[in-house]
Kinemage of the C-alpha trace (Angstrom):
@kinemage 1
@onewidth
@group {chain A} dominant
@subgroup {mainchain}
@vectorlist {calphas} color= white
{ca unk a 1} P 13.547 7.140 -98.881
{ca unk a 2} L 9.973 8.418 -97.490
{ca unk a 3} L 10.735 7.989 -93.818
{ca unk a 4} L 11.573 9.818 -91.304
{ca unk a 5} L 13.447 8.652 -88.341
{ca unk a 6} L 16.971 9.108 -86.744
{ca unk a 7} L 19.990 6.950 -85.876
{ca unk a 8} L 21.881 6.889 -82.755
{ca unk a 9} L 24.914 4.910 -81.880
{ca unk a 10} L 26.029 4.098 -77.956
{ca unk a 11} L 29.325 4.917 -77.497
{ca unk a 12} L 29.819 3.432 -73.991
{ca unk a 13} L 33.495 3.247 -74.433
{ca unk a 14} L 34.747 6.668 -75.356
{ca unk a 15} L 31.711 8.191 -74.026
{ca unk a 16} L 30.487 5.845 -71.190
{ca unk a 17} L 27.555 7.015 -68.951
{ca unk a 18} L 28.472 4.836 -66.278
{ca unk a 19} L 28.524 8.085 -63.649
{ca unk a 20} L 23.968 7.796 -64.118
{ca unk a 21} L 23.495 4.324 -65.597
{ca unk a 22} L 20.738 2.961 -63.839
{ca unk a 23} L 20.196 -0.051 -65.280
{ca unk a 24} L 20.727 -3.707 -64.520
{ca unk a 25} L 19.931 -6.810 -66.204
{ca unk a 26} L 18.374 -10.247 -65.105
{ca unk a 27} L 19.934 -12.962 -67.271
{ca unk a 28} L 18.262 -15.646 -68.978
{ca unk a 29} L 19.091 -18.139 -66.155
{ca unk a 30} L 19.174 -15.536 -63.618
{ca unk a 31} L 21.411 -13.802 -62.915
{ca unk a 32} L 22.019 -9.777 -61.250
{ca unk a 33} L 24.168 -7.968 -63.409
{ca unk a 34} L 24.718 -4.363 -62.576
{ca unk a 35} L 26.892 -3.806 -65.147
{ca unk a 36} L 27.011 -5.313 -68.678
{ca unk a 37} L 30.954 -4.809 -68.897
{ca unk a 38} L 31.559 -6.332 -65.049
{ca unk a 39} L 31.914 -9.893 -64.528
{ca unk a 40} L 29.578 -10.039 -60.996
{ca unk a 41} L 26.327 -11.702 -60.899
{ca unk a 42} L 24.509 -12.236 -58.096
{ca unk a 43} L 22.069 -15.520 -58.483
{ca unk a 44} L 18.537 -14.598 -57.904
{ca unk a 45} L 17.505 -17.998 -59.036
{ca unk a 46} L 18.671 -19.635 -56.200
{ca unk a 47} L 17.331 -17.440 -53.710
{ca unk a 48} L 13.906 -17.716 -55.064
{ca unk a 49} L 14.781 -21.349 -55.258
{ca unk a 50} L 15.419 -21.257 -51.793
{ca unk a 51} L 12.493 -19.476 -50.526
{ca unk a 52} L 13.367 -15.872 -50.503
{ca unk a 53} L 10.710 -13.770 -49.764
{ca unk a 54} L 10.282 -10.454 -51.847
{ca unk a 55} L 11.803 -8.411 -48.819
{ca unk a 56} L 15.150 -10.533 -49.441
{ca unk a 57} L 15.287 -10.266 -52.922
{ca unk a 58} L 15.167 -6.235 -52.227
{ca unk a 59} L 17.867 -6.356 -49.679
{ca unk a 60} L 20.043 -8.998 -52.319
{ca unk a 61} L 19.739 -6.214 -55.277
{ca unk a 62} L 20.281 -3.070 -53.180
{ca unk a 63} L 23.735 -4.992 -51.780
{ca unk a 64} L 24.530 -6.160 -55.617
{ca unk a 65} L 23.896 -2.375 -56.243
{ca unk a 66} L 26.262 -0.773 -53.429
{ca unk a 67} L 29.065 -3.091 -55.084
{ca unk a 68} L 28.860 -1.759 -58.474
{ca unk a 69} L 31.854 -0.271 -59.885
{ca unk a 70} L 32.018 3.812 -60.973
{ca unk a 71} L 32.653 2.649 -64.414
{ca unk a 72} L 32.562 0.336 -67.207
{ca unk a 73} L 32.508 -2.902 -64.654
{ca unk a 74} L 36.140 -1.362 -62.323
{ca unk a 75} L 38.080 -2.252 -65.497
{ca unk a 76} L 39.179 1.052 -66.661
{ca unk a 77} L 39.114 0.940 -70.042
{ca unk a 78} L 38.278 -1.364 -73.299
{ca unk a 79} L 41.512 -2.729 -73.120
{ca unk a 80} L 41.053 -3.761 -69.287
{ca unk a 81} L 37.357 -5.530 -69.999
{ca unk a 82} L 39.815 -7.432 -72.844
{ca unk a 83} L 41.981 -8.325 -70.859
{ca unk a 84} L 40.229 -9.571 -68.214
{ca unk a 85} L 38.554 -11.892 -70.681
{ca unk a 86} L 36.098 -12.801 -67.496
{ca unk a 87} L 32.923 -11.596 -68.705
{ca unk a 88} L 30.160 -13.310 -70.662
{ca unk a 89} L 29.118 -11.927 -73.741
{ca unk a 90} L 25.372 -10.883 -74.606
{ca unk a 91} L 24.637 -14.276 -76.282
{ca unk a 92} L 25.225 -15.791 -73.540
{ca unk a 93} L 23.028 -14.256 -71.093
{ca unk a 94} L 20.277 -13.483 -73.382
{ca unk a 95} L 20.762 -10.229 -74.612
């Protein structure tokens, strides 16, 4: 009742922001995803694992980068990400 503070809600589906998004995520057993709602990773695990220096890993995530779809991971819509049923959820890649 005595605070102050405001509530927002993401509405990446009706309203997605995919055009500027600039963010990607590094999965809990990592993993490059560029886009939450696209099924590509790219496994930076195993190119640290196999020596990569920090000059590859640049080159890996700027190519991972170039591939990203316009919007909301090339499936179109919400009922396209259903559909393609190829995408692991948040609890899964520790979001």
């Amino acid at each position: 009742p005595d605070h102050e503070g405001r509530l927002g809600f993401i509405t990446s589906m009706t309203e997605h922001f995919c055009g500027t998004c600039n963010r990607m995520r590094i999965t809990a057993d990592g993993q490059l995803k560029v886009c939450l709602f696209g099924s590509s990773e790219v496994s930076l695990r195993d190119a640290m694992r196999e020596g990569a220096s920090d000059e590859d890993l640049g080159l890996i995530v700027r190519a991972a980068l170039q591939k990203k779809k316009f919007a909301l991971g090339g499936h179109g819509n919400a009922e396209g990400i259903k559909k393609a049923n190829n995408n692991r959820p948040m609890t899964l890649i520790g979001g």
